[in-house]
Every structure is written in C-alpha cells, then in structure tokens.
N, CA, C and O of each residue as an XYZ file, in Angstrom:
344
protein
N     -54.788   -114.673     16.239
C     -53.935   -114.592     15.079
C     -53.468   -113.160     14.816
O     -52.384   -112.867     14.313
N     -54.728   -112.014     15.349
C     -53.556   -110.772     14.828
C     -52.900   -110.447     16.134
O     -52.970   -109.232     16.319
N     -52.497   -110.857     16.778
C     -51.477   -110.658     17.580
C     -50.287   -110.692     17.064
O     -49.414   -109.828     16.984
N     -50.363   -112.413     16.519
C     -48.910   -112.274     16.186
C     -48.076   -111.689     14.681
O     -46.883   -111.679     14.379
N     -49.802   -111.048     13.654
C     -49.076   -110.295     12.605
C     -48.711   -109.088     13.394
O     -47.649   -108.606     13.002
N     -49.437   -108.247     14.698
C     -48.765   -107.139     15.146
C     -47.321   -107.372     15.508
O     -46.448   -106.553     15.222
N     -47.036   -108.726     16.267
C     -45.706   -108.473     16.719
C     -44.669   -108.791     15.849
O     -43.475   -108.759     16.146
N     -45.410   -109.279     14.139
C     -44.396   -109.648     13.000
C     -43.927   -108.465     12.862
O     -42.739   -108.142     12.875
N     -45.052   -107.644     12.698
C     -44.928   -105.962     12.091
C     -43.856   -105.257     13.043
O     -42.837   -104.729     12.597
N     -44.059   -105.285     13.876
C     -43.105   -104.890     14.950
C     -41.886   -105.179     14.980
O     -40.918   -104.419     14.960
N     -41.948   -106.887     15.054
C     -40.531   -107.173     14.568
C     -39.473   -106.455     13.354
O     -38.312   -106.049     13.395
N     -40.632   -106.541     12.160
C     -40.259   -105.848     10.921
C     -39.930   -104.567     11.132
O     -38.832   -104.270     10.660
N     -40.573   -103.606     11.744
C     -40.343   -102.073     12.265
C     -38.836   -101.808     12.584
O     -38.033   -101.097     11.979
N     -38.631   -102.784     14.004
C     -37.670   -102.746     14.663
C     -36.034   -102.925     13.457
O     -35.075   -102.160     13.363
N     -36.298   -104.148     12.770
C     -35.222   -104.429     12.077
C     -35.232   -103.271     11.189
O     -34.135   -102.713     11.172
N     -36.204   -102.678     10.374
C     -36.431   -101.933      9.277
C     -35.674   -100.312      9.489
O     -35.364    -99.450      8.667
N     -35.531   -100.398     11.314
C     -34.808    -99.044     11.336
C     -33.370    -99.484     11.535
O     -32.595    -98.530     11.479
N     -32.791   -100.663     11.752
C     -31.408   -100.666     11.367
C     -31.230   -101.273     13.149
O     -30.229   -101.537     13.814
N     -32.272   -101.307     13.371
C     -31.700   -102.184     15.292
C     -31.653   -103.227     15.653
O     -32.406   -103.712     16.496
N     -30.315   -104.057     14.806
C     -30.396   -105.322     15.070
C     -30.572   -106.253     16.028
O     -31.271   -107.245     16.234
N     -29.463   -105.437     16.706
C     -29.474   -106.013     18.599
C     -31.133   -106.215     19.163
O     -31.594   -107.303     19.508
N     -31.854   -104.978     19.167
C     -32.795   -104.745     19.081
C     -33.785   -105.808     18.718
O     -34.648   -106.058     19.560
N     -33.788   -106.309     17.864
C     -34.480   -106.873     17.113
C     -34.744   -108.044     17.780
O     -35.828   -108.359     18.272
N     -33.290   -108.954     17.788
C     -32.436   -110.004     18.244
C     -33.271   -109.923     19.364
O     -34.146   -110.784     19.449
N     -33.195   -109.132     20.182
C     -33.577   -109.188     21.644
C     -35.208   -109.618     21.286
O     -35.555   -110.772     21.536
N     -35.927   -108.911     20.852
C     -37.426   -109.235     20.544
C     -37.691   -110.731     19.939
O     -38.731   -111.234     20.364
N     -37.047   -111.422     19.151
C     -37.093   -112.133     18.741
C     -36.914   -113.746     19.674
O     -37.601   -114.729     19.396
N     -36.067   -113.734     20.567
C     -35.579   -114.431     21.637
C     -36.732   -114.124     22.887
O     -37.091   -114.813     23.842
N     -36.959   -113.344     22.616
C     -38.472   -113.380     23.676
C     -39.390   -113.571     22.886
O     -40.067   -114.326     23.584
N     -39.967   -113.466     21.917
C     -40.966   -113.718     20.868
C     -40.425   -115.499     20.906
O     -40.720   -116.004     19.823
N     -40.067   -116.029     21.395
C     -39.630   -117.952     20.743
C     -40.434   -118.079     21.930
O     -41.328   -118.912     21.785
N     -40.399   -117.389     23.325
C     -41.346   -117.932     24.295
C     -43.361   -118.328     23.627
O     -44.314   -118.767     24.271
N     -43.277   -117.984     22.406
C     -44.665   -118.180     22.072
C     -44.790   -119.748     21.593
O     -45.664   -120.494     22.035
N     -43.893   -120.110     20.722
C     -43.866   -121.387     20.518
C     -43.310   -122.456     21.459
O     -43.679   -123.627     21.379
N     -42.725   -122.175     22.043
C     -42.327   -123.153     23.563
C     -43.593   -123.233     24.300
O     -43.855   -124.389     24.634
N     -44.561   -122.251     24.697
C     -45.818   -122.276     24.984
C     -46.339   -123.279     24.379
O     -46.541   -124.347     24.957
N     -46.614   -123.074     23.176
C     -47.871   -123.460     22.360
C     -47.126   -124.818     22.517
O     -47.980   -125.392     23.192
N     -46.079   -125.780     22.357
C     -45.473   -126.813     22.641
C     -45.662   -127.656     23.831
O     -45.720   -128.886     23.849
N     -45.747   -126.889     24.764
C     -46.033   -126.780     26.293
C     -47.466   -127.157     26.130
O     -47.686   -128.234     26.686
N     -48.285   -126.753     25.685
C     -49.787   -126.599     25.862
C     -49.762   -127.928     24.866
O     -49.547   -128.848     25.656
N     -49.846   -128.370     23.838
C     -50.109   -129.376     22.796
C     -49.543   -130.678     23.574
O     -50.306   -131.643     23.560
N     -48.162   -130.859     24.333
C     -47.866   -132.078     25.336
C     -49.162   -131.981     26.285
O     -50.127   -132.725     26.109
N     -49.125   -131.244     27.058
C     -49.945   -131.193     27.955
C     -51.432   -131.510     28.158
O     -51.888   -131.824     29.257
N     -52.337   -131.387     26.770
C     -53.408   -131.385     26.345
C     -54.066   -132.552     24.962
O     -54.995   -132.398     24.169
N     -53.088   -133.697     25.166
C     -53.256   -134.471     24.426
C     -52.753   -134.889     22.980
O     -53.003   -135.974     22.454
N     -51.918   -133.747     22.351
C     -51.020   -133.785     21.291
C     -50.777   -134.612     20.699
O     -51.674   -135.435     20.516
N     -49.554   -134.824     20.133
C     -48.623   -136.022     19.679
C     -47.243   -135.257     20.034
O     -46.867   -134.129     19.715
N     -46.859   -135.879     20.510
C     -44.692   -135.471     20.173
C     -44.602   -134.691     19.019
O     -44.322   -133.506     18.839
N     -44.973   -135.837     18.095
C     -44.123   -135.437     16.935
C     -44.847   -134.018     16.185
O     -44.101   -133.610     15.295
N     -45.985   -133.261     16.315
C     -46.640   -132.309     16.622
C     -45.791   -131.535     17.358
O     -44.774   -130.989     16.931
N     -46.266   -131.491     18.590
C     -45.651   -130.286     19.468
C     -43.732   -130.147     19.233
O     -43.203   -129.052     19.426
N     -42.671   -131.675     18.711
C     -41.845   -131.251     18.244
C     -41.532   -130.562     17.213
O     -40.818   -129.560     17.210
N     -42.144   -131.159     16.138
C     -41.846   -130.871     14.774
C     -42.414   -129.483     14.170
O     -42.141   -128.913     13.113
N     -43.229   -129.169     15.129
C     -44.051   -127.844     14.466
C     -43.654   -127.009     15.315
O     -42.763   -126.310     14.833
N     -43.955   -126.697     16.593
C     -43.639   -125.736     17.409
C     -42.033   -126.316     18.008
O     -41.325   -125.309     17.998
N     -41.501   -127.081     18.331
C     -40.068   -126.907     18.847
C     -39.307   -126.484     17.692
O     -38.369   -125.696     17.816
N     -39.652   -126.955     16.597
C     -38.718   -126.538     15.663
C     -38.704   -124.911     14.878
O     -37.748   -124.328     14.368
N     -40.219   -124.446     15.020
C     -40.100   -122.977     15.384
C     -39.391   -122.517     16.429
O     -38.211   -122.361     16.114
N     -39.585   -122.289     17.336
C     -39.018   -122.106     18.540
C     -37.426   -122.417     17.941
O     -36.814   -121.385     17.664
N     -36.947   -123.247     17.789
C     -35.123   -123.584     17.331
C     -34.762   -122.793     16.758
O     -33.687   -122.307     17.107
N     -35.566   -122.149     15.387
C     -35.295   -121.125     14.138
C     -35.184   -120.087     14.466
O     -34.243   -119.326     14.240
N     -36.635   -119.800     15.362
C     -36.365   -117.882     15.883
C     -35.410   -117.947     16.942
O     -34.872   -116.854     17.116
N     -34.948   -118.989     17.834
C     -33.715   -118.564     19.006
C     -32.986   -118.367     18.108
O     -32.789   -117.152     18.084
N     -32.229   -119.043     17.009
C     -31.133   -119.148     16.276
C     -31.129   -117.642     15.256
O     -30.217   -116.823     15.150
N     -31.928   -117.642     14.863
C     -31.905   -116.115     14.601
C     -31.787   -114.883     14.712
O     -31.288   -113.958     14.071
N     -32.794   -115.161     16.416
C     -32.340   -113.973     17.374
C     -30.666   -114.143     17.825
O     -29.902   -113.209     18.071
N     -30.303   -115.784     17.859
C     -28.842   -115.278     18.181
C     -27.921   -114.704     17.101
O     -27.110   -113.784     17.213
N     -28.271   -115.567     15.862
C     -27.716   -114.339     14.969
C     -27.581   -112.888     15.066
O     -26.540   -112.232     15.027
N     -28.937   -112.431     15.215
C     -28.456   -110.871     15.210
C     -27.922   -110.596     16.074
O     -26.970   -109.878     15.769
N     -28.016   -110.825     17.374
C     -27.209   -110.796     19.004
C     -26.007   -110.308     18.585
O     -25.468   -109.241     18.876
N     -25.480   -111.564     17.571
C     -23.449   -111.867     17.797
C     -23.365   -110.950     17.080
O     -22.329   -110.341     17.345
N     -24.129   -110.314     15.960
C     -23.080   -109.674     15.054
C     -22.601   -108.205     15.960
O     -23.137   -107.582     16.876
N     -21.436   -108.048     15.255
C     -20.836   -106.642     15.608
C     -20.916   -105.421     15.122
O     -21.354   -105.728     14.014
N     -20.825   -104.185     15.091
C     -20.677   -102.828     14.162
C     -19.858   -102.833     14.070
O     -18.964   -103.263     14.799
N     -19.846   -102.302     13.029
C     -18.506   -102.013     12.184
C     -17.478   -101.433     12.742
O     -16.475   -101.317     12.039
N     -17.443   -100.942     14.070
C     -16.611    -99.865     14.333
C     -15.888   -100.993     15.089
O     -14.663   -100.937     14.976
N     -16.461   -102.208     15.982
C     -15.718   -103.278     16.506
C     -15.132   -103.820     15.677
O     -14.140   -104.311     16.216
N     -15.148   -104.115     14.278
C     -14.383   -104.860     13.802
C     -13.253   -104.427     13.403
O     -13.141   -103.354     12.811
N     -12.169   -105.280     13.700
C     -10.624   -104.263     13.331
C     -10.060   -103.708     11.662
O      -9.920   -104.482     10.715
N      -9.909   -102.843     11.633
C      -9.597   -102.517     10.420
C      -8.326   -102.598      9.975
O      -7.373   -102.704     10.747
N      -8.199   -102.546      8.526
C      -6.138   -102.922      8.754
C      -5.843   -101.444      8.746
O      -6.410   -100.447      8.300
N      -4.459   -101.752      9.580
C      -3.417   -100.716      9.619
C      -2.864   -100.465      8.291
O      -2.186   -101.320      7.722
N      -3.121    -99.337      7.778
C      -2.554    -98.376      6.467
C      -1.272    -97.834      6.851
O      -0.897    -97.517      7.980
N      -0.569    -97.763      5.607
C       0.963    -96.938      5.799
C       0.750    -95.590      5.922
O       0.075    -94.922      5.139
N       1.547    -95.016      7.289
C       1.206    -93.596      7.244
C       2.234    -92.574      5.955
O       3.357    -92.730      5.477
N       1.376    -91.755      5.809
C       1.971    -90.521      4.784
C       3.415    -89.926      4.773
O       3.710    -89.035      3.977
C-alpha cells in the first residue's frame, strides 16, 4: 500500500510543478497497475464483475485522464486573434 501513496505523491509533485504532459505520461503508465491487479483477480478465481467493475474501471479513469493531460496544448499553440496594427 505505500507504494502506491509514493507514486500518488509523485504524481502530485509532478503535476504540482506545472508538467502536465509529464504527468499525463506517468499516469498512463501508472493504469498498468490496475490492468494487473485485473489480470491477477481473472486469473486467480475472482468474479468478472470484481476484476471489471473495480479495477477495469480504474484503469478506464486514469487512461482517460492521462489522455486528458496528453491533448491539452500551451498556450503558445493556441492561435491567438489577429489585432489591428497601429
């Protein structure tokens, strides 16, 4: 269990200095923990609706999140309007 408050903290670190991409990226590899643990609960006698409902559907939230931060852009990509010159 403190594993994964270190790699919350971490996570938190990462975002906390402003590195979204960054983050994004950690986060999308951090979903490989619950695809595991999903993996392991089929495998070892589970239920479906267990290894879906608890761990796939983690796993769904943090990909989707990490892709959130992925897409977004800086500001400097986004187009700005053209002003009348002086």
């Amino acid at each position: 269990m403190r594993r994964f408050t270190v790699l919350g903290l971490n996570l938190l670190a990462v975002f906390a200095l402003g590195q979204r991409r960054a983050t994004g990226a950690l986060m999308a590899i951090a979903a490989m923990i619950p695809i595991a643990d999903m993996i392991i609960v089929l495998t070892h006698g589970g239920t479906v609706a267990t290894a879906l409902g608890i761990h796939g559907l983690t796993a769904v939230i943090v990909l989707f999140d990490a892709w959130l931060l992925l897409r977004e852009r800086s500001t400097a990509d986004i187009a700005q309007p053209v002003g009348v010159h002086s």
